[in-house]
Predicted model as a PDB file, atoms N, CA, C, CB and O in Angstrom, pLDDT in the B-factor column:
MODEL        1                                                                  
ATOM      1  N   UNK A   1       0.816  -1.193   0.000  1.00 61.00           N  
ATOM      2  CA  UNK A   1       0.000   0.000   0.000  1.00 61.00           C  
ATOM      3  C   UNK A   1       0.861   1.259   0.000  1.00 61.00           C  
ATOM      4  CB  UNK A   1      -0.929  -0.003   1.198  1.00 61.00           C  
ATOM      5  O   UNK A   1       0.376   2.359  -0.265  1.00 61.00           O  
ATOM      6  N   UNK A   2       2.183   1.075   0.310  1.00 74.00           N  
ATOM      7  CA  UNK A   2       2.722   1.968   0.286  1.00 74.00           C  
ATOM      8  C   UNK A   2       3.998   2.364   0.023  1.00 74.00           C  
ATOM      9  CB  UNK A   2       2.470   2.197   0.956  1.00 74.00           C  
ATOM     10  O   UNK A   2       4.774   3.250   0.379  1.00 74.00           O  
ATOM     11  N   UNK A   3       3.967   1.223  -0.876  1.00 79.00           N  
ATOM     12  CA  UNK A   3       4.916   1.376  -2.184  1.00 79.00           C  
ATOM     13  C   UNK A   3       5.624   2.648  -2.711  1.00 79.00           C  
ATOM     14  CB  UNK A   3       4.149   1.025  -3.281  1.00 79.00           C  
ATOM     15  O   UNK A   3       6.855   2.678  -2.680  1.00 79.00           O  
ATOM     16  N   UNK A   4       4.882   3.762  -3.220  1.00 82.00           N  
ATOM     17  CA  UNK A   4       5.083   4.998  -4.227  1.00 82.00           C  
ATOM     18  C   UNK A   4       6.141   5.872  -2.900  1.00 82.00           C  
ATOM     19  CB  UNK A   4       3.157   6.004  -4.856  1.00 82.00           C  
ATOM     20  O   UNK A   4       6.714   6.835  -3.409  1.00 82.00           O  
ATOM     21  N   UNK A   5       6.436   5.717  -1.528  1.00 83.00           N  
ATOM     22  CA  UNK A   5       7.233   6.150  -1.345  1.00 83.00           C  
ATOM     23  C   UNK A   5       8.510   5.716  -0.999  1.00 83.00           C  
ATOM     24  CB  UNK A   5       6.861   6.656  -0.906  1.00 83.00           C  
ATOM     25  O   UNK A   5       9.212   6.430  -0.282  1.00 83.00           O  
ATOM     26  N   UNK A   6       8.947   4.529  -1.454  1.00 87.00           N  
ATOM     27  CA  UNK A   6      10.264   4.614  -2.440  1.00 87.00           C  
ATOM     28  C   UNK A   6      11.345   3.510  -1.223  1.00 87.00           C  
ATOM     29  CB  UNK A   6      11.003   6.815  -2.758  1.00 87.00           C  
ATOM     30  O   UNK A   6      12.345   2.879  -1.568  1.00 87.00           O  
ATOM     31  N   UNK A   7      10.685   3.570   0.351  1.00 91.00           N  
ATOM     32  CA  UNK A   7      11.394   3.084   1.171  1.00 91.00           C  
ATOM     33  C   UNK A   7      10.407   2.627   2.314  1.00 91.00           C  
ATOM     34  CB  UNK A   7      12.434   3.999   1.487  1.00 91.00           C  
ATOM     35  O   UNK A   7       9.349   3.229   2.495  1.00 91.00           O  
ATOM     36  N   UNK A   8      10.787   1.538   3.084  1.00 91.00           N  
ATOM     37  CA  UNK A   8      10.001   1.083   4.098  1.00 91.00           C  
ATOM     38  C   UNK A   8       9.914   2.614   5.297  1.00 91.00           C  
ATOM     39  CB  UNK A   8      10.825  -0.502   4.750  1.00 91.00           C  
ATOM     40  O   UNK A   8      10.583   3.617   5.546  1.00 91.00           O  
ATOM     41  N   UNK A   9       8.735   2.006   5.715  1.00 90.00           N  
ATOM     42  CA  UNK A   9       8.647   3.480   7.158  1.00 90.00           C  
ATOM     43  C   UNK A   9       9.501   3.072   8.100  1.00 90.00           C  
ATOM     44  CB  UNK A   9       6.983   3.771   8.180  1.00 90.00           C  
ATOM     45  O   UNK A   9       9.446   1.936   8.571  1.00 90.00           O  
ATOM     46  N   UNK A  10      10.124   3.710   8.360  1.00 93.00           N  
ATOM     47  CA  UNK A  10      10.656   3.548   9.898  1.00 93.00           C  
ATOM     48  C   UNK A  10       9.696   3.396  11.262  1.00 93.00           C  
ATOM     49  CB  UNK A  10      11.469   4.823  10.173  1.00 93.00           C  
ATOM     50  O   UNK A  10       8.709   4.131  11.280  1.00 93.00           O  
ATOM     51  N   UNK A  11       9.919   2.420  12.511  1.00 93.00           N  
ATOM     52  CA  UNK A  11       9.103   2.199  13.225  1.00 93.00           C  
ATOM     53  C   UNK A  11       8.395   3.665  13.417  1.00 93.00           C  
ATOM     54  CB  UNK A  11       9.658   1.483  14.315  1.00 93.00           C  
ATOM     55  O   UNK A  11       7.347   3.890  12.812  1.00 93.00           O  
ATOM     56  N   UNK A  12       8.964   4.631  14.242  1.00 94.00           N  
ATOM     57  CA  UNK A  12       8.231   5.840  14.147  1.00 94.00           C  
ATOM     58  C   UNK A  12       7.206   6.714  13.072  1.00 94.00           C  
ATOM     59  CB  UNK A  12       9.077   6.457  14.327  1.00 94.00           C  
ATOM     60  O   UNK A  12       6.339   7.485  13.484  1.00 94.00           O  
ATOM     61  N   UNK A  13       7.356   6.563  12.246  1.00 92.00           N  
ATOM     62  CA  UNK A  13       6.654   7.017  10.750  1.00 92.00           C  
ATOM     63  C   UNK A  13       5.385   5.941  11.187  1.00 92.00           C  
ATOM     64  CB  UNK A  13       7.766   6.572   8.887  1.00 92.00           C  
ATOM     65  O   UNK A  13       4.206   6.281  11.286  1.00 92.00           O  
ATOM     66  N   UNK A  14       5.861   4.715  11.395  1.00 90.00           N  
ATOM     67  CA  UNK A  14       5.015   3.466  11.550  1.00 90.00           C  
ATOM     68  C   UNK A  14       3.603   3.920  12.534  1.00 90.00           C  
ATOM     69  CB  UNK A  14       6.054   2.153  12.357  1.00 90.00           C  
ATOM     70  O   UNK A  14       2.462   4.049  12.089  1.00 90.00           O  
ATOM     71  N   UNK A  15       3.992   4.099  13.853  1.00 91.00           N  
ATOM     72  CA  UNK A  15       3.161   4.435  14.913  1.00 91.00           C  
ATOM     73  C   UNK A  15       2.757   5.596  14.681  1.00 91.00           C  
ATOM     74  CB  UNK A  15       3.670   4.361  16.124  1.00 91.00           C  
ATOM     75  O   UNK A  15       2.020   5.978  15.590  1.00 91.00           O  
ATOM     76  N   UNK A  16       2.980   6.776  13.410  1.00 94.00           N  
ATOM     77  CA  UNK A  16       2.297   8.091  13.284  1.00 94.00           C  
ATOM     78  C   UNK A  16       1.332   7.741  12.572  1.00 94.00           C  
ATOM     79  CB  UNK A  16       3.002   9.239  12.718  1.00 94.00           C  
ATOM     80  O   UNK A  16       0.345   8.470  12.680  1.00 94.00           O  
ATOM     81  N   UNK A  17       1.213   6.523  11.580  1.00 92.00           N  
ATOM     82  CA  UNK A  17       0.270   7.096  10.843  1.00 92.00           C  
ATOM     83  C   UNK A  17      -0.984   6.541  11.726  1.00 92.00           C  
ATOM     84  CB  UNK A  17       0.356   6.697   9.225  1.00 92.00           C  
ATOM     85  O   UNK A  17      -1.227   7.644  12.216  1.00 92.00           O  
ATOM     86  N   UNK A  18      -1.952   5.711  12.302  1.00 94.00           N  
ATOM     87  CA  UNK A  18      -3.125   5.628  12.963  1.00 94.00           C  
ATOM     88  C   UNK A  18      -3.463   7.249  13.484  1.00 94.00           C  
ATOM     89  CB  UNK A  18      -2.959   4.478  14.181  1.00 94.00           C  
ATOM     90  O   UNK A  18      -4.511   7.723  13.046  1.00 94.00           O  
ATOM     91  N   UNK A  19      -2.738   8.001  14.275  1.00 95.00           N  
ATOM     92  CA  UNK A  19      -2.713   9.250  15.018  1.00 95.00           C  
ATOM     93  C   UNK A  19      -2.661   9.923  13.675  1.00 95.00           C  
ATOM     94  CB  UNK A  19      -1.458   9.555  16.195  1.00 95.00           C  
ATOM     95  O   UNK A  19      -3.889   9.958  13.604  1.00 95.00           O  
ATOM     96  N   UNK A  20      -2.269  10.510  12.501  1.00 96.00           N  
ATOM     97  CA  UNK A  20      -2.642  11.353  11.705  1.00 96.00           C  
ATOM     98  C   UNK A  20      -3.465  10.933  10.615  1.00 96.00           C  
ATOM     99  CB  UNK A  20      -1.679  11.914  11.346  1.00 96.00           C  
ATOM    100  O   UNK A  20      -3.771  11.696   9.699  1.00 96.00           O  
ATOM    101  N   UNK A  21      -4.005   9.177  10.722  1.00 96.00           N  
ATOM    102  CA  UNK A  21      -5.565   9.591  10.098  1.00 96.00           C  
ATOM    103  C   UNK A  21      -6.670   9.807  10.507  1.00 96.00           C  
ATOM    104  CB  UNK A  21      -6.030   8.937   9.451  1.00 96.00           C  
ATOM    105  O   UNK A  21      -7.663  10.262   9.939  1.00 96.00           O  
ATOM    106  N   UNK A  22      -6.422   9.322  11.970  1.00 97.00           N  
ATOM    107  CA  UNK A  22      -7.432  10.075  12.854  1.00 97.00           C  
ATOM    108  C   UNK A  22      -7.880  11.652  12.642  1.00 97.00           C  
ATOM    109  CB  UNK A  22      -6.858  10.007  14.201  1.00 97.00           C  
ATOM    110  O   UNK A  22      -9.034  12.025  12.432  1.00 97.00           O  
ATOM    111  N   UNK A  23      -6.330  12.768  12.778  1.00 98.00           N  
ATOM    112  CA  UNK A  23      -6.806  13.809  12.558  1.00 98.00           C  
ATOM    113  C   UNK A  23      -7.390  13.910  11.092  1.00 98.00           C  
ATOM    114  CB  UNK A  23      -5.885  14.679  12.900  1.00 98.00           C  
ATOM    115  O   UNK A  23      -8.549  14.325  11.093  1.00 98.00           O  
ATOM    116  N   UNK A  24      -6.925  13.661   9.972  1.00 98.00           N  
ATOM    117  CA  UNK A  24      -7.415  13.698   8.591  1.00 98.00           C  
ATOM    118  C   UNK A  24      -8.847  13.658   8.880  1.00 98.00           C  
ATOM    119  CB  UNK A  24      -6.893  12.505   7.608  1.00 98.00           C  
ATOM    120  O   UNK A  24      -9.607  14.619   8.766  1.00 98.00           O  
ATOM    121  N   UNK A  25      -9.212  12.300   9.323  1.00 98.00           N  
ATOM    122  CA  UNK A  25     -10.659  11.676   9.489  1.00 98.00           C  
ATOM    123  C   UNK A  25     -11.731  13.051   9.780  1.00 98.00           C  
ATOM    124  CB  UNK A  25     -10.662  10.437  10.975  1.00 98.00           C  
ATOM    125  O   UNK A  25     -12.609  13.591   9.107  1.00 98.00           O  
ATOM    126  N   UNK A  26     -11.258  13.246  10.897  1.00 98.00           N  
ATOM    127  CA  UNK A  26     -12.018  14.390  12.233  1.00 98.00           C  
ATOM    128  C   UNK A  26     -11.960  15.954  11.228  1.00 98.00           C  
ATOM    129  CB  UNK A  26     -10.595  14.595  14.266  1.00 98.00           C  
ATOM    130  O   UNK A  26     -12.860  16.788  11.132  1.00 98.00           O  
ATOM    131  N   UNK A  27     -10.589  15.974  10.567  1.00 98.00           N  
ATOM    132  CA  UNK A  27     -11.065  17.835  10.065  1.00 98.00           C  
ATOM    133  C   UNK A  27     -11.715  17.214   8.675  1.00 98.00           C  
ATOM    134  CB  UNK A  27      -9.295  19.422   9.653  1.00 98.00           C  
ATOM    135  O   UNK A  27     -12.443  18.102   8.230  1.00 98.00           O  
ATOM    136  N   UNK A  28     -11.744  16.415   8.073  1.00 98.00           N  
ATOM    137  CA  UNK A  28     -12.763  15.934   6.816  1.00 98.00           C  
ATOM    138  C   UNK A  28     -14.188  15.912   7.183  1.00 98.00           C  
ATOM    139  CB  UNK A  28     -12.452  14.410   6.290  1.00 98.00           C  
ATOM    140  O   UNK A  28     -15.128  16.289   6.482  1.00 98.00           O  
ATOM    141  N   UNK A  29     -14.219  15.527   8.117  1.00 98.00           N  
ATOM    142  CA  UNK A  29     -15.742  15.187   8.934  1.00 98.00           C  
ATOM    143  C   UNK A  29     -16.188  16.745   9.457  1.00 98.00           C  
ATOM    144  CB  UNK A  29     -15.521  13.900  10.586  1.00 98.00           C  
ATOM    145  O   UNK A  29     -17.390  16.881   9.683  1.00 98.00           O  
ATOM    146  N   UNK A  30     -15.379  17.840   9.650  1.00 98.00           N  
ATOM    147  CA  UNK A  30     -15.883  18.876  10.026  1.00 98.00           C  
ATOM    148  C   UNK A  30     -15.960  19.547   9.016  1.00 98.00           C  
ATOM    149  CB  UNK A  30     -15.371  19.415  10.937  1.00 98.00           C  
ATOM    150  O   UNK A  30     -16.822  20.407   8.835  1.00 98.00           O  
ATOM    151  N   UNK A  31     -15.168  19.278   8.310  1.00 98.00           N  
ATOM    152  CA  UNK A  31     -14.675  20.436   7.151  1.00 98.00           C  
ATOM    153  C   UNK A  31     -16.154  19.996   6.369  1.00 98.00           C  
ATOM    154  CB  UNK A  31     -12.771  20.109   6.043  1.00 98.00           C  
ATOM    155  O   UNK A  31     -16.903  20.884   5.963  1.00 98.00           O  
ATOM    156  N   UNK A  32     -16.402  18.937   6.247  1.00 98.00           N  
ATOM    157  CA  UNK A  32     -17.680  18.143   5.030  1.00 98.00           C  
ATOM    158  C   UNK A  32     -18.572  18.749   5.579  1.00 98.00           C  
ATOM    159  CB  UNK A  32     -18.099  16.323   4.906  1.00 98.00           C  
ATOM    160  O   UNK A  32     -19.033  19.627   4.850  1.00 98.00           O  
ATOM    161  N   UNK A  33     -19.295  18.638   7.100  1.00 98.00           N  
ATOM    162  CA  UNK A  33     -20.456  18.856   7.770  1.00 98.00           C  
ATOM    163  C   UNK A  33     -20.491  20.227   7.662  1.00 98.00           C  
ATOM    164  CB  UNK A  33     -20.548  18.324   9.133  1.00 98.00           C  
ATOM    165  O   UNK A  33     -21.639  20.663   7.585  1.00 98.00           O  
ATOM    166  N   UNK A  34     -19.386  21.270   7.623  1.00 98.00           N  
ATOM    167  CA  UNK A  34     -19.431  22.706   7.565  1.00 98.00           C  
ATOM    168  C   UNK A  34     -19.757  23.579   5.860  1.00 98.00           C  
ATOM    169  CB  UNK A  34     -17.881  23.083   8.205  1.00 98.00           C  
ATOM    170  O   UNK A  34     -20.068  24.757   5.681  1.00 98.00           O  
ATOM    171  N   UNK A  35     -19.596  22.767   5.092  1.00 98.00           N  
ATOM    172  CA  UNK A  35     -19.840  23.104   3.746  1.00 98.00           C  
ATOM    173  C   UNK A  35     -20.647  21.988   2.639  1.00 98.00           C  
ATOM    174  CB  UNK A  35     -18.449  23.422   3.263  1.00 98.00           C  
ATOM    175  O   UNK A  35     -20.573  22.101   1.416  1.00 98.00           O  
ATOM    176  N   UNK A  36     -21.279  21.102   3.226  1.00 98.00           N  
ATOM    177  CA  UNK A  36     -22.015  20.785   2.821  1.00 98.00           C  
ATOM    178  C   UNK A  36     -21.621  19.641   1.894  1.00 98.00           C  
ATOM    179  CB  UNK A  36     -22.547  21.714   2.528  1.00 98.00           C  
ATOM    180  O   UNK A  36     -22.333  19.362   0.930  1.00 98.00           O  
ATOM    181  N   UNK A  37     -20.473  18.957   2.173  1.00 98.00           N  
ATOM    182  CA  UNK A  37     -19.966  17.595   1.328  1.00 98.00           C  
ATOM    183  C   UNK A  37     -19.931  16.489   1.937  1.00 98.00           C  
ATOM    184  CB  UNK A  37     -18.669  17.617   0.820  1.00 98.00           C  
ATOM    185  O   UNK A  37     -18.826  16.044   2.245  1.00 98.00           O  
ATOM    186  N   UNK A  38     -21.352  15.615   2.333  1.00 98.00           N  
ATOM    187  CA  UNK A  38     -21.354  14.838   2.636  1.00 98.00           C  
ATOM    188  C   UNK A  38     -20.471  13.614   2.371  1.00 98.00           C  
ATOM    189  CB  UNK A  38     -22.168  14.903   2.550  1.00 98.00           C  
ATOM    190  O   UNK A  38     -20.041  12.884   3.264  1.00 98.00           O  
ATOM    191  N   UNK A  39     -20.274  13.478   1.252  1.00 98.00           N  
ATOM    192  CA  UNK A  39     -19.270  12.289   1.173  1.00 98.00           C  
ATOM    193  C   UNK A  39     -18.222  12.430   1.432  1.00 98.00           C  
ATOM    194  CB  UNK A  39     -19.094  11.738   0.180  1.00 98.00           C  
ATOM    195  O   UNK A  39     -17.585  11.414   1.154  1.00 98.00           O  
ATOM    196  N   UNK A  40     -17.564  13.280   1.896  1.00 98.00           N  
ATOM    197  CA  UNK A  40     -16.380  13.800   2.860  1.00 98.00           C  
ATOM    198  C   UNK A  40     -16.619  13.591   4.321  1.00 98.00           C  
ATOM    199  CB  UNK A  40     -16.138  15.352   2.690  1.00 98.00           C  
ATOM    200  O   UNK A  40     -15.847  13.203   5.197  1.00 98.00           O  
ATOM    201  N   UNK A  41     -17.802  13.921   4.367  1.00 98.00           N  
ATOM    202  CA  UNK A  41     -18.351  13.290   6.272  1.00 98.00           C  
ATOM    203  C   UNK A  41     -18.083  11.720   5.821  1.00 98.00           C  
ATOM    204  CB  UNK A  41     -20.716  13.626   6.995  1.00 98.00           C  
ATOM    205  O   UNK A  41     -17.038  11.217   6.236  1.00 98.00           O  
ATOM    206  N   UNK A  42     -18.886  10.984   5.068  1.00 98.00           N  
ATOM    207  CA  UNK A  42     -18.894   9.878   5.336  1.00 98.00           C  
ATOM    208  C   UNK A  42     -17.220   8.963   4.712  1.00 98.00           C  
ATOM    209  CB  UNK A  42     -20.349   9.486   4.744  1.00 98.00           C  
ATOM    210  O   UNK A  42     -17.020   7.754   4.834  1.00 98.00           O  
ATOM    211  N   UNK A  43     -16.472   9.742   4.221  1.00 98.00           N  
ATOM    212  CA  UNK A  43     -15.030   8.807   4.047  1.00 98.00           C  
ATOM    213  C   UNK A  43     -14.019   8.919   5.492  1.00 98.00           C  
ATOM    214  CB  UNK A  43     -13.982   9.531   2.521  1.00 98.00           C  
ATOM    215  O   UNK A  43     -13.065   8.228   5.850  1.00 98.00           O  
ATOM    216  N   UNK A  44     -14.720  10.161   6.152  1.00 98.00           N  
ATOM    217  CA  UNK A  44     -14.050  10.336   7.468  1.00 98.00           C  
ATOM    218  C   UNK A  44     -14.711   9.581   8.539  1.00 98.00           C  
ATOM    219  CB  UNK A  44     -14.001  11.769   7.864  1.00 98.00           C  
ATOM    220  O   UNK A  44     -14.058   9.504   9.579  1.00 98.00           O  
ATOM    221  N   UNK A  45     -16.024   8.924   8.519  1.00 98.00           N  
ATOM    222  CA  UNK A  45     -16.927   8.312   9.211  1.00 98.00           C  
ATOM    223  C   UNK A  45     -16.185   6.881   8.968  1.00 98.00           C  
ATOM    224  CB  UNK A  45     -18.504   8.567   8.718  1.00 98.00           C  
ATOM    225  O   UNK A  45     -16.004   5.985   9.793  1.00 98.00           O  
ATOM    226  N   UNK A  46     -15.834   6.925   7.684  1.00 97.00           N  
ATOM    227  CA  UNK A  46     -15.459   5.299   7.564  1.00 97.00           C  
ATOM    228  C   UNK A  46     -13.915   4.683   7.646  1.00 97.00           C  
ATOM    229  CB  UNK A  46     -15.959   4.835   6.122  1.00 97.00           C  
ATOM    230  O   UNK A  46     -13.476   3.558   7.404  1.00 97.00           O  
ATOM    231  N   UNK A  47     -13.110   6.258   8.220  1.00 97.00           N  
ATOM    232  CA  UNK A  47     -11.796   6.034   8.440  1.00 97.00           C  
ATOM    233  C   UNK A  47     -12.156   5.794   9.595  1.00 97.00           C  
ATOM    234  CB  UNK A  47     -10.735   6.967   8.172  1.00 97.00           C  
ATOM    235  O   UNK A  47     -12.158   4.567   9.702  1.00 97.00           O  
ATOM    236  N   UNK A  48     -12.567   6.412  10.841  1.00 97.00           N  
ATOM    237  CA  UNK A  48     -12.589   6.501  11.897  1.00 97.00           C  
ATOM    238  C   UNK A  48     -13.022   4.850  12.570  1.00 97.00           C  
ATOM    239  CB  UNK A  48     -13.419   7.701  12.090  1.00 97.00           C  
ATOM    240  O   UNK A  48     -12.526   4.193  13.485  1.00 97.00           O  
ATOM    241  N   UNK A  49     -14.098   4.608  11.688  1.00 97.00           N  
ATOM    242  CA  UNK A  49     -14.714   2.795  12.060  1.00 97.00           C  
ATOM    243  C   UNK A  49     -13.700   2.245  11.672  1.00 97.00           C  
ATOM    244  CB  UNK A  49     -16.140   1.981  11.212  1.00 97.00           C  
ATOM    245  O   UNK A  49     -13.025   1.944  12.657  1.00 97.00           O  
ATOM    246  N   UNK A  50     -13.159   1.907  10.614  1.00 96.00           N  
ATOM    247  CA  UNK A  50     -11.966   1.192  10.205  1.00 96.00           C  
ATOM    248  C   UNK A  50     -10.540   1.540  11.151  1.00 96.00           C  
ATOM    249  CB  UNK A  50     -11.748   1.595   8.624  1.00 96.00           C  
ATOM    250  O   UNK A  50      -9.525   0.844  11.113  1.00 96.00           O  
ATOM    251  N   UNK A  51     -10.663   2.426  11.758  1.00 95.00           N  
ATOM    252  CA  UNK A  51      -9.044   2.245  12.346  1.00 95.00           C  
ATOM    253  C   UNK A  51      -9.731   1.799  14.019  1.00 95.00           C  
ATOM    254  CB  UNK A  51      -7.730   4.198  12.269  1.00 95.00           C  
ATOM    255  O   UNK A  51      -8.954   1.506  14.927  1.00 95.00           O  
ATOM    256  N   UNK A  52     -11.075   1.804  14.208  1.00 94.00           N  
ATOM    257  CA  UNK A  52     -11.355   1.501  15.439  1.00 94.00           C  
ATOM    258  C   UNK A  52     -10.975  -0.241  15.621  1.00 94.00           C  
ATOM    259  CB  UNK A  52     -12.936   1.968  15.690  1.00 94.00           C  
ATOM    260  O   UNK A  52     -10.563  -0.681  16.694  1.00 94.00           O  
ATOM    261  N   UNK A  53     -11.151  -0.962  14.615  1.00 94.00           N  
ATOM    262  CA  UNK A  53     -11.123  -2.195  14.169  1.00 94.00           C  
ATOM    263  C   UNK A  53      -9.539  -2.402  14.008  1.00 94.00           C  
ATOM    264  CB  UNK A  53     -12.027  -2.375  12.869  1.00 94.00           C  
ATOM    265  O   UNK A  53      -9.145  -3.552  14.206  1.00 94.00           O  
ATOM    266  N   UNK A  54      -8.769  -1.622  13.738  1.00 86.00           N  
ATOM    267  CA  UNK A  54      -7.551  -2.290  13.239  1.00 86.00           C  
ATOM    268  C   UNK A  54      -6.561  -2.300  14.448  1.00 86.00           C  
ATOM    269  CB  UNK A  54      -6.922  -1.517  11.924  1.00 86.00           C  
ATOM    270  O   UNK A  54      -6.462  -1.311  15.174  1.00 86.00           O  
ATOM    271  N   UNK A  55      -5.876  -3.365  14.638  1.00 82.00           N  
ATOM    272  CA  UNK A  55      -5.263  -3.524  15.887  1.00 82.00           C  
ATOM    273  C   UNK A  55      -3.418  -2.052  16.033  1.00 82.00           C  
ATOM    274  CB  UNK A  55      -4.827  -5.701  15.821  1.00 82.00           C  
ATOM    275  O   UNK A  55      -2.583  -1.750  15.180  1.00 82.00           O  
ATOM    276  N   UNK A  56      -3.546  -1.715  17.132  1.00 72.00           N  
ATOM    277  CA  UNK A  56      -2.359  -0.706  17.140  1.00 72.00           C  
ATOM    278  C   UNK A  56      -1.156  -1.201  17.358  1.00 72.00           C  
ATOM    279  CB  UNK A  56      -2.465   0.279  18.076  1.00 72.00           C  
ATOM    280  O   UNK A  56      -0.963  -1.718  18.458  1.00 72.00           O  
ATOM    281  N   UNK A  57      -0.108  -1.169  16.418  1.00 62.00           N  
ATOM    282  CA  UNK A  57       1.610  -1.330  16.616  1.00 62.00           C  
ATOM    283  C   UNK A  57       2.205  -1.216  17.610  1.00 62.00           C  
ATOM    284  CB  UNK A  57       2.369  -0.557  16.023  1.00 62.00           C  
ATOM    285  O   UNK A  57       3.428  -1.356  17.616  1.00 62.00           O  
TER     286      UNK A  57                                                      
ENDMDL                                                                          
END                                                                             
């Protein structure tokens, strides 16, 4: 999945990303609900369920 950048993550890079798609998730979900792009609420609705499910590093 994450191929295109060129080198494995380092453990740290590793444990950031859950914590910065969370934020992605949360300002998509506000940003959508504040201007009226629902399907921006709901790809942030469905990050947020999906990382609730995925076990943490």
């Amino acid at each position: 999945m994450m191929e295109g950048y060129g080198r494995p993550f380092t453990p740290e890079e590793e444990a950031q990303l859950p914590v910065l798609s969370v934020l992605d998730a949360v300002s998509g979900i506000s940003y959508g609900a504040t201007h009226g792009d629902p399907e921006l609420v709901e790809r942030g609705l469905r990050t947020l369920a999906r990382l609730r499910t995925t076990p943490c590093p």
